[in-house]
C-alpha positions as CSV (number, residue, x, y, z in Angstrom):
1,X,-78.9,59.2,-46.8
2,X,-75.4,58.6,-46.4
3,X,-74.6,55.9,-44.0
4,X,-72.3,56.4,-41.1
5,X,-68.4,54.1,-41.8
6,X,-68.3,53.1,-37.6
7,X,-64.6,52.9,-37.0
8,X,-63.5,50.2,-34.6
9,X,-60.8,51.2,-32.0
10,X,-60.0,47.3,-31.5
11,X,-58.3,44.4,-33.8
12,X,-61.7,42.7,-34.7
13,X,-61.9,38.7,-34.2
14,X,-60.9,37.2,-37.3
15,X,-62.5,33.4,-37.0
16,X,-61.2,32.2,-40.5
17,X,-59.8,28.9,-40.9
18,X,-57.9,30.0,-43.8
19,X,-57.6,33.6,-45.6
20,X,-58.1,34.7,-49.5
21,X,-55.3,35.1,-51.2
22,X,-56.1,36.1,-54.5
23,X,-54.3,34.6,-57.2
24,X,-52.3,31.7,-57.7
25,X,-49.0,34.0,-57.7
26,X,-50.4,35.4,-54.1
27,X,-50.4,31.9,-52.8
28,X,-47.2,31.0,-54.4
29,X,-45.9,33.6,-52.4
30,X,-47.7,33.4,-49.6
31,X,-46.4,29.8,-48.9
32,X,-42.6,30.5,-49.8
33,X,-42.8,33.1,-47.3
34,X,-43.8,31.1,-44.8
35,X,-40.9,28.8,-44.6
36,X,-39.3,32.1,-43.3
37,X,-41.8,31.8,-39.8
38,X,-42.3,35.7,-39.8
39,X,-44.0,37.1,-36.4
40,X,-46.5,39.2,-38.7
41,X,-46.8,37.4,-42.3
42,X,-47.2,40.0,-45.2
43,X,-50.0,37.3,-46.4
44,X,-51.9,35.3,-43.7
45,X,-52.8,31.8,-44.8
46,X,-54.1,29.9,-42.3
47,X,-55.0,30.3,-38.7
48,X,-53.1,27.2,-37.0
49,X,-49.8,29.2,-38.7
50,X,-50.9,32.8,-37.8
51,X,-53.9,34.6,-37.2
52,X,-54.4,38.6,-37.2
53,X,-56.2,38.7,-34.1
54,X,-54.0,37.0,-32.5
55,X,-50.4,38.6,-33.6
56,X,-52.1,42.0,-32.4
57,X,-52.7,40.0,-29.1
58,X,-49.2,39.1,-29.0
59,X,-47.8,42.9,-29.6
60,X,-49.6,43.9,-26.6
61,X,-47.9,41.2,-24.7
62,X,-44.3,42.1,-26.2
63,X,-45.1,45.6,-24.7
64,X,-45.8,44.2,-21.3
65,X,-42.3,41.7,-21.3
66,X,-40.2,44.2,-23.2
67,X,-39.6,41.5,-25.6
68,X,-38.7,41.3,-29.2
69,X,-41.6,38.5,-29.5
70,X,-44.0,36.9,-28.4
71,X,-46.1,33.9,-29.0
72,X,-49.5,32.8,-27.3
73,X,-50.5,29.4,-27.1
74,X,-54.0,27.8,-26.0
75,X,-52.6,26.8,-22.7
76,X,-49.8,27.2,-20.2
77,X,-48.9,23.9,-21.1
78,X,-48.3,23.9,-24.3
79,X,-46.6,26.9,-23.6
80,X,-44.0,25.3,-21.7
81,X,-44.2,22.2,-24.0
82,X,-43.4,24.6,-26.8
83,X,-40.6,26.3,-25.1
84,X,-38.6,23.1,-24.3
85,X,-39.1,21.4,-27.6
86,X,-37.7,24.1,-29.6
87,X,-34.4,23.0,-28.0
88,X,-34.9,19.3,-28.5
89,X,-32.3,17.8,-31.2
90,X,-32.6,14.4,-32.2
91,X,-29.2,12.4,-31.0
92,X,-28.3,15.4,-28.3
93,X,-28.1,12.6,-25.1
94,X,-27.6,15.9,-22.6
95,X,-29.8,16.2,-19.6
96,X,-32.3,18.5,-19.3
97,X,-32.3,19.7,-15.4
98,X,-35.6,21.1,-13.6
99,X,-35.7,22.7,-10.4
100,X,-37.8,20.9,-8.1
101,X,-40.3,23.3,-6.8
102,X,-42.4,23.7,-10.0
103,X,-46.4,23.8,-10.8
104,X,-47.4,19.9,-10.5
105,X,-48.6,20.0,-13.9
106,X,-44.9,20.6,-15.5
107,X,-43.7,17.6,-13.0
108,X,-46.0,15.1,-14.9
109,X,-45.4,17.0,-18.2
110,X,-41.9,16.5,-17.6
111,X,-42.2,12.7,-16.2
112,X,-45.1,11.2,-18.6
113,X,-43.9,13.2,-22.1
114,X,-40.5,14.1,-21.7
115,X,-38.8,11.2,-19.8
116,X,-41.4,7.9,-20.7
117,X,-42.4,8.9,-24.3
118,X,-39.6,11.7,-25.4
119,X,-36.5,9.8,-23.5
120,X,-35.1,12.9,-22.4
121,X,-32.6,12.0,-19.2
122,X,-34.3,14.3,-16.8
123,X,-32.8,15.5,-13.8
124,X,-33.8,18.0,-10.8
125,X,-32.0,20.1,-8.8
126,X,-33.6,20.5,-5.5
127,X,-33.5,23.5,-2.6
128,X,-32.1,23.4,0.6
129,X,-34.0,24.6,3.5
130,X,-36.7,26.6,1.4
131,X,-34.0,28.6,-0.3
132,X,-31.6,27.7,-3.5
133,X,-27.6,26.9,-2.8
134,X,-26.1,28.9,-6.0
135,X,-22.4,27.1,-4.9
136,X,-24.4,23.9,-5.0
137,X,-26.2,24.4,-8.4
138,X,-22.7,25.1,-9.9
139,X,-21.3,22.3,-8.4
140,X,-24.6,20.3,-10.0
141,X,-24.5,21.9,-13.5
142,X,-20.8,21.5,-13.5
143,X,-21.1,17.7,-13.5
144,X,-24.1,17.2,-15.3
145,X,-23.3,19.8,-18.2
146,X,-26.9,20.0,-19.3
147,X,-28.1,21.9,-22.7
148,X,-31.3,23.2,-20.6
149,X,-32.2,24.3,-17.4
150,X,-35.8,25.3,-16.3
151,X,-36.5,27.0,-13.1
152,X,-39.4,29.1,-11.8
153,X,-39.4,32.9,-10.5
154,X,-41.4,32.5,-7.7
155,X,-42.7,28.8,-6.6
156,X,-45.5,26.9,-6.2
157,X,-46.9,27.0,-3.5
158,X,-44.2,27.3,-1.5
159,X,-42.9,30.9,-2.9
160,X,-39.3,29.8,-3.1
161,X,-37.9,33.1,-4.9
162,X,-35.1,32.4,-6.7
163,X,-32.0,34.2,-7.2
164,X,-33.2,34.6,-11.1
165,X,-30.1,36.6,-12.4
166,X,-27.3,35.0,-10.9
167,X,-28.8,31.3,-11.7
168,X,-29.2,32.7,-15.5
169,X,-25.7,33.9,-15.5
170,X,-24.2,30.2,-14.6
171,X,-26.9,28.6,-16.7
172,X,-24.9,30.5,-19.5
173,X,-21.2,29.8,-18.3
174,X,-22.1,26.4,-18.9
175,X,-23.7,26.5,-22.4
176,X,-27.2,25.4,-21.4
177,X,-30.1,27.2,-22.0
178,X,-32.6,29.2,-19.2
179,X,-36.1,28.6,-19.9
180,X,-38.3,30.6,-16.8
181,X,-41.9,30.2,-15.9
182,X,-42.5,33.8,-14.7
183,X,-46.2,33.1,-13.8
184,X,-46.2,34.1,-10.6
185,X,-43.9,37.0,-10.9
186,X,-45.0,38.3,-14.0
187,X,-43.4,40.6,-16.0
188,X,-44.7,43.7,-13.0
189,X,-42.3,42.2,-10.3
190,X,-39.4,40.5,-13.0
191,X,-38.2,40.8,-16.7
192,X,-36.2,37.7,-16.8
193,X,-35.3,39.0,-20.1
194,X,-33.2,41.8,-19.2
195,X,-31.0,39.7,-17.8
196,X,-30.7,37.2,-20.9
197,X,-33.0,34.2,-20.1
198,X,-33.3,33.0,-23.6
199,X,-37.1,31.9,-23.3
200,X,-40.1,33.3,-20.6
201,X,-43.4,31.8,-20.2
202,X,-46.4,32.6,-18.6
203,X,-49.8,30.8,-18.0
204,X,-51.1,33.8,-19.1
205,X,-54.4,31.9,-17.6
206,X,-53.6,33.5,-14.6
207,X,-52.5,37.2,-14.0
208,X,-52.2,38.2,-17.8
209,X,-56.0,37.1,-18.3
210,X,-57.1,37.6,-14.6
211,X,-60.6,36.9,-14.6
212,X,-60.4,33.3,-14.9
213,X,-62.5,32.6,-17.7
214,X,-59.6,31.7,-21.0
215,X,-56.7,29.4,-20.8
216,X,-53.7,30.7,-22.4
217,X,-50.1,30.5,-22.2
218,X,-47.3,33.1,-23.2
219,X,-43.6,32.1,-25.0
220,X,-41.4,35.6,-24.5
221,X,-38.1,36.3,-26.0
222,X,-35.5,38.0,-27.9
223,X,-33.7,35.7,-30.3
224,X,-35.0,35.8,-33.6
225,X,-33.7,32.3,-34.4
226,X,-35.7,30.9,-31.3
227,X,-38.9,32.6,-32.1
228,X,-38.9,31.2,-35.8
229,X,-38.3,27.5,-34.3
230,X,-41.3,28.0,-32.3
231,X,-43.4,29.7,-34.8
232,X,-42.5,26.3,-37.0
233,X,-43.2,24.3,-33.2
234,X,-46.6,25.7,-32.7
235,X,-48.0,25.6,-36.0
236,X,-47.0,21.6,-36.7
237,X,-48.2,20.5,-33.3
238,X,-51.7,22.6,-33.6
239,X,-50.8,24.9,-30.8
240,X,-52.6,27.9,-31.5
241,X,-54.3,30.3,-29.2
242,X,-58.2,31.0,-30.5
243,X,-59.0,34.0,-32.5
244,X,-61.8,34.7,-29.7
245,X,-59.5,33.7,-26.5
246,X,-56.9,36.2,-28.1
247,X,-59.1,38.7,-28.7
248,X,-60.3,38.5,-24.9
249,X,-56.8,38.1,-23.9
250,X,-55.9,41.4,-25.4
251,X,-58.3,43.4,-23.6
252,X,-57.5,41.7,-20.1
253,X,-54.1,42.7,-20.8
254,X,-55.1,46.3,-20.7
255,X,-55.4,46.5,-16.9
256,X,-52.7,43.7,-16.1
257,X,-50.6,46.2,-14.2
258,X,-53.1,48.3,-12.4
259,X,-55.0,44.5,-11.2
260,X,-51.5,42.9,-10.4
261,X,-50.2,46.0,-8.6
262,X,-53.5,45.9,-6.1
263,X,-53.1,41.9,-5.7
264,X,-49.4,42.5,-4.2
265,X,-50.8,44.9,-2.0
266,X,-53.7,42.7,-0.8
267,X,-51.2,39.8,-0.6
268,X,-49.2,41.2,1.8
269,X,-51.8,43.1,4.1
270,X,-53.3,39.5,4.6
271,X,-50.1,37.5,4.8
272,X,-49.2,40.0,7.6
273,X,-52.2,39.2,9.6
274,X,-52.0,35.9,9.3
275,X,-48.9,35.5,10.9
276,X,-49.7,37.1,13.9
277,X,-52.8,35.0,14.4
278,X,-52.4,31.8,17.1
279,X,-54.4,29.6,14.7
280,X,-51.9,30.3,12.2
281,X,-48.6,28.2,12.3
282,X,-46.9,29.2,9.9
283,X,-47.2,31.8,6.8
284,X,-44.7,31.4,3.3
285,X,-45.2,34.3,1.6
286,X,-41.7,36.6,0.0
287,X,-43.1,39.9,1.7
288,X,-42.7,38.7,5.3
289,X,-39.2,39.2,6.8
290,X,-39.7,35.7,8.2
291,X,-40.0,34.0,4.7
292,X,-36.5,32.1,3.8
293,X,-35.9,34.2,0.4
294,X,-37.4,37.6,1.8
295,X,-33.6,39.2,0.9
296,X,-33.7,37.8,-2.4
297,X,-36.9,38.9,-2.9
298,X,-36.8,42.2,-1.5
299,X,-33.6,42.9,-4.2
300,X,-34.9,41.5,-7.2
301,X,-38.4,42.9,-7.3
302,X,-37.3,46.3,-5.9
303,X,-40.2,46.5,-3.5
304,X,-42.6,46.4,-6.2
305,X,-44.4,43.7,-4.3
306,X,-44.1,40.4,-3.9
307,X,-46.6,38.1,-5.5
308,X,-50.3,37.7,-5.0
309,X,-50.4,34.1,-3.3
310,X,-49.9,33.9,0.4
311,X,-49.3,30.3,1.6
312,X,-50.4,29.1,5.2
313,X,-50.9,26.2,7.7
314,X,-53.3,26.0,10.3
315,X,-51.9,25.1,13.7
316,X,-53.0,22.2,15.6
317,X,-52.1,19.3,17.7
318,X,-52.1,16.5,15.5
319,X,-53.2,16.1,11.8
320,X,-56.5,15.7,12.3
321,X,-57.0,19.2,14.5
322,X,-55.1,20.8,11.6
323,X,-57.0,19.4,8.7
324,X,-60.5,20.3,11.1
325,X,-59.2,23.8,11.0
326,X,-58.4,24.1,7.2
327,X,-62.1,22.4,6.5
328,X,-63.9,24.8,8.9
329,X,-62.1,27.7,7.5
330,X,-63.0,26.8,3.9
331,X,-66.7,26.2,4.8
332,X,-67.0,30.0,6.6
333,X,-65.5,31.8,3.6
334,X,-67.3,29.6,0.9
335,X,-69.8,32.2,0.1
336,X,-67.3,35.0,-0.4
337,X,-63.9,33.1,-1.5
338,X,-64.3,29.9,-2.8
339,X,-62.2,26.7,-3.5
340,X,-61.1,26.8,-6.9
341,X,-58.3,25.0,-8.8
342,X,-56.6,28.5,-10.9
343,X,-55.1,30.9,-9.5
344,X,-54.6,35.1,-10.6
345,X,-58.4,35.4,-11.0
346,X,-59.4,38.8,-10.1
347,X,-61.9,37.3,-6.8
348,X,-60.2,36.2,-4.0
349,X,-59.8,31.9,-4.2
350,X,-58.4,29.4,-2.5
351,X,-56.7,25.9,-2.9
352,X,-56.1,22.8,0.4
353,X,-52.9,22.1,-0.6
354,X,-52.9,18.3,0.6
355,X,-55.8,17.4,-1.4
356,X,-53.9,18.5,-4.5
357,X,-50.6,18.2,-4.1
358,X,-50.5,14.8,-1.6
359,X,-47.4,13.2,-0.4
360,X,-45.3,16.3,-1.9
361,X,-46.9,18.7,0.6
362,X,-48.9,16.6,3.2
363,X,-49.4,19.1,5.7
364,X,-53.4,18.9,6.0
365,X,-53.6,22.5,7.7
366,X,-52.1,24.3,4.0
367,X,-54.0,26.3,1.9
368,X,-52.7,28.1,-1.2
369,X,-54.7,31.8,-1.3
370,X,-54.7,33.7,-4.5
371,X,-55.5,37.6,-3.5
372,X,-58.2,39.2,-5.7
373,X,-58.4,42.9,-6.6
374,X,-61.2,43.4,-4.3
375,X,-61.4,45.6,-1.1
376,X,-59.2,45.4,1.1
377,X,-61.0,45.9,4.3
378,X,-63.5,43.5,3.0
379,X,-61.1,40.3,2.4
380,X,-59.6,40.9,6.0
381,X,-63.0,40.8,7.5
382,X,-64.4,38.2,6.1
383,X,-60.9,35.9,7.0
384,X,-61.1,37.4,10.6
385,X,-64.6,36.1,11.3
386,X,-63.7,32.7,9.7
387,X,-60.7,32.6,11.9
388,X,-62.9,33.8,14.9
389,X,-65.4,30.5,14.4
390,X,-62.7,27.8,14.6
């Protein structure tokens, strides 16, 4: 009896270290090729320089961005660390300038790698009253004349939207380069892209994956040159995604849009109510008219949404009251949304944002919440009785 050929409809995980090449002439040309750091190699050789699981990974992603590439790494991390050293050259002494409001995690990237080991002259450009001065940044980029700028869409945790086009624009009068962590945007809300950002990254950890179970990070663009520099990056520093994470990767992607689009809406029906609650002193979240960058927010996204983290501070008379609150709160919703460190799963979490972030945010009443894709109904219940037992 004839056996049946079972077709697969997916790119099957390809675990190989290295791939069979044949003949000597193959791997002759194999290896010549390579020096040309091709997206998809005619000959794969070996998986820290490309892997077939994951370039089919990374076309799905260029479909999301509307890029011309893309490039996954094993982390959001080395995703960034990928982005910015592709524009490192040895003897440039230009500064590289960071925003201020960033993920903590790029602030000792940037302090313990680039400044102490890599001697890059960092400097940071910082907001002013929760909201970015463009006259002031082109006063600051002006004088400083740096080669690259990095700047998020959306901030953490504060959710300091900034003015994404515009900033890109001056970035470029001045000859630097705009590297963007769209995270927390994501390519449903902003496509920094269209607009000419030469680099975008994601922790695609968090709303590309969205089930909190793979670390991965996301390099985006459209200049070949760039993508060939970080091809050459990635593969001499051992960046490479897994076959298996890729794999998984790719079939989260499939429902980014549908999960991010019902995060937004979650976001905003529970930022809403918090701000109307007494216990609650005060709510950041873009969506609110109250936020400082609402306007920005509302033109740039086009009323897509506006992010799936809502930001908020227990009131309280002193610190102590406040940080009684938060730990009260915390303990009620423990069984239904718990404290965890990530954010862009598809549950509901929640972060204390003094017992991360410290000094930088001391506020003891603020708690980062990252909206999940469950029902909506069901998350505003179980917040109201939390509320209702402080």
């Amino acid at each position: 009896m004839k056996k049946k050929l079972i077709m697969s409809t997916r790119m099957p995980v390809y675990r190989d270290a290295g791939f069979e090449l044949i003949d000597a002439d193959t791997a002759r040309q194999a290896f010549q090729s390579e020096n040309d750091n091709e997206h998809r190699p005619e000959n794969f050789i070996y998986s820290r320089y490309r892997n077939p699981t994951v370039v089919e990974a990374e076309e799905v992603l260029m479909k999301i961005e509307g890029s011309e590439w893309a490039l996954l790494t094993q982390s959001g991390m080395s995703a960034i660390d990928t982005a910015l050293s592709v524009f490192q050259k040895a003897g440039d002494k230009r500064p590289w300038l960071f925003f201020s409001e960033i993920y903590g995690g790029t602030i000792s990237y940037i302090d313990s790698v680039l400044k102490n080991r890599r001697g890059i002259n960092i400097r940071r450009f910082y907001p002013d009253a929760m909201s970015y001065d463009l006259n002031k940044f082109e006063k600051e980029i002006k004088d400083l004349r740096p080669s690259v700028v990095f700047f998020e869409t959306i901030s953490n945790p504060m959710l300091i939207v900034a003015p994404a086009r515009e900033i890109v624009d001056l970035i470029h009068s001045y000859e630097a380069r705009a590297i963007i962590d769209n995270t927390f945007a994501t390519p449903y809300l902003l496509k920094p892209l269209e607009f000419e950002a030469d680099i975008v990254i994601h922790s695609a950890t968090k709303y590309l994956s969205g089930h909190g179970n793979l670390t991965a990070g996301a390099i985006c663009g459209n200049d070949e040159q760039i993508m060939k520099k970080a091809i050459e990056y990635r593969k001499s520093v051992g960046h490479m995604i897994s076959p298996d994470d890729a794999y998984r990767l790719n079939t989260q992607m499939q429902s980014f849009f549908l999960r991010f689009q019902r995060q937004c809406d979650n976001a905003q029906v529970i930022a809403s109510e918090l701000a109307v609650s007494e216990l609650i002193e005060k709510v950041f979240y873009p969506g609110l008219e109250i936020h400082f960058t609402h306007s920005i927010a509302k033109e740039i996204f086009s009323k897509k949404g506006y992010g799936a983290i809502v930001t908020f501070s227990f009131a309280g008379k002193n610190a102590d009251q406040k940080r009684q609150r938060r730990d009260v709160f915390i303990r009620a919703l423990s069984n239904h949304i718990r404290l965890v460190p990530s954010l862009g799963d598809s549950n509901t979490i929640l972060m204390p944002v003094e017992s991360i972030w410290g000094d930088r945010y001391p506020d003891p009443g603020m708690i980062r919440l990252s909206l999940g894709i469950e029902d909506t109904d069901e998350i505003l219940r179980k917040i109201k009785v939390s509320l209702a037992g402080i």
